[in-house]
N, C-alpha and C positions, 0 to 999 in steps of 0.2 A: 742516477743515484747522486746525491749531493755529496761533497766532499768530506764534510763531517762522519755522514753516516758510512761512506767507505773505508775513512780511517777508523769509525771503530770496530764496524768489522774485522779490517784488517786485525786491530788491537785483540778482539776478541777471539778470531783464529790462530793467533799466533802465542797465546796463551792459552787455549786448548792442545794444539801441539805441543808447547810445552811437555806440557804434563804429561802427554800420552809419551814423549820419549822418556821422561823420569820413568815412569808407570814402567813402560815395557825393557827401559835396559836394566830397571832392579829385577823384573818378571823374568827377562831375556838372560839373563847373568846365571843362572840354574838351568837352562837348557845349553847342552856342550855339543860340541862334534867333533870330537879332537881334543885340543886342548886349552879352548879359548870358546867361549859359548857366542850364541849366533844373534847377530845384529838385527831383531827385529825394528829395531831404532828407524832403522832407516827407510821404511816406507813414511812415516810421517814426518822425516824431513825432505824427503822429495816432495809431500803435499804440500807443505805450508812453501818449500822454495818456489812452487809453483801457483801458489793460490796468493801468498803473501808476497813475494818475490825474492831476489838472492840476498838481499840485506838478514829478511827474517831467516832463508834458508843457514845462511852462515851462524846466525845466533844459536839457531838450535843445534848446530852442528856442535859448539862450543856449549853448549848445556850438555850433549851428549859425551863430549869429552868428562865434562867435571863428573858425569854420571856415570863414565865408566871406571875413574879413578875411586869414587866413593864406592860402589859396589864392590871393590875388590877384584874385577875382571885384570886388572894390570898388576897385580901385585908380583907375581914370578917377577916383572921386569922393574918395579919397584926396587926391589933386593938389589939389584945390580945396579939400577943406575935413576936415584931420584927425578935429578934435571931432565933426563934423556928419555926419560918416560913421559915425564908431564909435558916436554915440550913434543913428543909423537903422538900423542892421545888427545890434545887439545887440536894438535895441525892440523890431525887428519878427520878429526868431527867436525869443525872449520871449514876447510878444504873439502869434501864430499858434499856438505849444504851449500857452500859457495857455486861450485863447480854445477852441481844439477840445476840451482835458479837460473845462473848464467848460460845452460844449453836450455836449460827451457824459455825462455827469454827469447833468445836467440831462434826458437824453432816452432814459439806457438801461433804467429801470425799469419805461418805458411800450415801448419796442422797443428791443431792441439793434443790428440793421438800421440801424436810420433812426437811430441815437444814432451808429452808426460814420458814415454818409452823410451827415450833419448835420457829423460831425467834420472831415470830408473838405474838404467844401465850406469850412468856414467858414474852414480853416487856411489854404488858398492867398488867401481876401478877405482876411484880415488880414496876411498877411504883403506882398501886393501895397499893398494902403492903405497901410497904413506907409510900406513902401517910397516911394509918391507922397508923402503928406504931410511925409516929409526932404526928396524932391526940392523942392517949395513953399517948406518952411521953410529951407532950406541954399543949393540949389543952383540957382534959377532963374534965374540970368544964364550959366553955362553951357547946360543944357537948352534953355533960348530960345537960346545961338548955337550948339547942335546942329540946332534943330530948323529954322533957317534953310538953314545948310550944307548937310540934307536934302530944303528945297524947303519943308517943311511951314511956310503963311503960320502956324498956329492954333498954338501951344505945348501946350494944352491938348491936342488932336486926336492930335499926336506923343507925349504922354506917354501915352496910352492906346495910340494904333494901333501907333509905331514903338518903342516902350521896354517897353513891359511886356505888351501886348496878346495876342503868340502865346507868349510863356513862359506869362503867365498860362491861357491855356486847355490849355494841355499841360499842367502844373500839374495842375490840378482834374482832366482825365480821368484823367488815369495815378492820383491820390490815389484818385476817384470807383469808380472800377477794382478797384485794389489795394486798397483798404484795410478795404472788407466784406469780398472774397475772402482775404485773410489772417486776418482775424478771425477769420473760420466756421473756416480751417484749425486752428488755435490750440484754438480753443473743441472741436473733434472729437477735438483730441489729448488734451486735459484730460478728457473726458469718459471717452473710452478708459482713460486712468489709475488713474479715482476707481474 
């Protein structure tokens, strides 16, 4: 494939990912589980970190940030702390496309499988860490008088059990799921082409 034609490829997958994260965290932003609704975002930023590489994974990470600020998903933590919101929501959509290109990168030469699976996994840990390390750093005198409100003596306990716990593992199946099976489908159609 000539060099042209790869970059516009590339151009052209990584503005279809685009849009399917605008697409699915306005869509994603009305489905809840808890009290923060669930990141379908993030299976196609593991594809494009992986098809595109971690340059474009990170961008979209960073699109899905401003997408969650626009949607309204952040606003409880909005209220409390501007700065400390936009700079959590941009890190950790940043940070989760960054991190998945860079293990997939890292792990497609030896298998492509386990480099997308690896991808999978590693995007929803980093985008949930984050997310907790703002709550730490920003916001732990609200979170502590949520997690009273809700019973829970531990704050720690509620940040894992009742704030991030079941997005989190909805997260990772659907990614764990989705995102080798899209792969191979990608990979079968390219192959069909050449």
């Amino acid at each position: 494939m000539s060099n042209t034609k790869k970059q516009t490829e590339l151009v052209a997958l990584g503005a279809l990912f685009t849009a399917l994260v605008i697409i699915l965290q306005l869509i994603g932003s009305a489905i809840h589980l808890g009290p923060f609704s669930i990141s379908l975002v993030l299976v196609p930023i593991v594809l494009g970190s992986a098809l595109c590489g971690y340059k474009i994974g990170a961008f979209l990470g960073l699109v899905f940030g401003f997408a969650v600020l626009i949607s309204g998903d952040a606003g409880a933590f909005l209220a409390v702390d501007v700065v400390g919101t936009i700079v959590t929501v941009l890190l950790k959509g940043v940070g989760c496309g960054l991190a998945a290109g860079l293990v997939y990168k890292a792990l497609c030469k030896a298998n492509t499988y386990l480099a997308v699976v690896a991808a999978a996994v590693v995007c929803p840990i980093v985008n949930t860490g984050i997310f907790l390390l703002g709550c730490l750093l920003f916001f732990m005198e609200p979170v502590t008088a949520w997690a009273a409100a809700l019973g829970f003596a531990d704050v720690g306990k509620y940040m894992i059990f009742g704030l991030v716990g079941g997005n989190f593992l909805v997260e990772m199946a659907v990614n764990i799921v989705l995102a080798p099976v899209i792969i191979r489908i990608i990979s079968i159609i390219r192959k069909s082409k050449a």
